[in-house]
N, C-alpha and C positions, 0 to 999 in steps of 0.2 A: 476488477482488481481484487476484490474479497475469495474471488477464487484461484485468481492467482496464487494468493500469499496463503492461502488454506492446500492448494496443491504442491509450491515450490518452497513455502518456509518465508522468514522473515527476510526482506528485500530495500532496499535503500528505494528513495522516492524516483533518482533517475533511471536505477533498474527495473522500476515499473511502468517509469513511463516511455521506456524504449518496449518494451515488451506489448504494451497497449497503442504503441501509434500515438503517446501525446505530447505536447510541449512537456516539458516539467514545470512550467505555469501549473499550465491546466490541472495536470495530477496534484501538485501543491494546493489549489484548490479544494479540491475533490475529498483528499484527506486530511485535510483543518476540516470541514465538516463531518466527517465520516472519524472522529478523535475527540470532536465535542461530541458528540452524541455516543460514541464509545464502541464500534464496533470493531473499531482500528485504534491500536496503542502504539507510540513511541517507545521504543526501546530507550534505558541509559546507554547504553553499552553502544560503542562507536564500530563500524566495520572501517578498517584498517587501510587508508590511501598512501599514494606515493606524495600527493602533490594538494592541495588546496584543504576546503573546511573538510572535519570527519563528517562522514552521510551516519545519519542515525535509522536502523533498521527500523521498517513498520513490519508491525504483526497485527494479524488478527487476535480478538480480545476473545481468550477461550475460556473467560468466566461467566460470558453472558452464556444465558440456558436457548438463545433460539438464534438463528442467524438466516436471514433472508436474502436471495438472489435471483433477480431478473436481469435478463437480455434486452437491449432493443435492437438486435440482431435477426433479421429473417431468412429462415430456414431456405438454403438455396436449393 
């Protein structure tokens, strides 16, 4: 997910979790902790729907000095 939103830009929580294969549970999970700890920030600013709540873009937090990524993906 931290390389998604480092590659594509700030992304609402269901647009990442269609992107990764997750529930939007699961990704909701994921970044309530990955926002306490600060690697990932909540936008104010609402991206624009037709219909239901505004989705609030996540970003990556580009004031931290170091950011770390692994896989548990193996190499086919």
């Amino acid at each position: 997910m931290l390389i998604d939103l480092l590659v594509h830009g700030p992304a609402s929580r269901a647009d990442l979790a269609r992107r990764a294969g997750l529930s939007p549970a699961s990704l909701t999970r994921i970044t309530r902790s990955l926002v306490d700890v600060d690697p990932v920030t909540e936008s104010d600013a609402a991206f624009p729907q037709r219909t239901g709540r505004p989705s609030q873009p996540m970003d990556v937090n580009v004031d931290l000095a170091h950011l770390v990524a692994s896989s548990s993906r193996r190499p086919s």
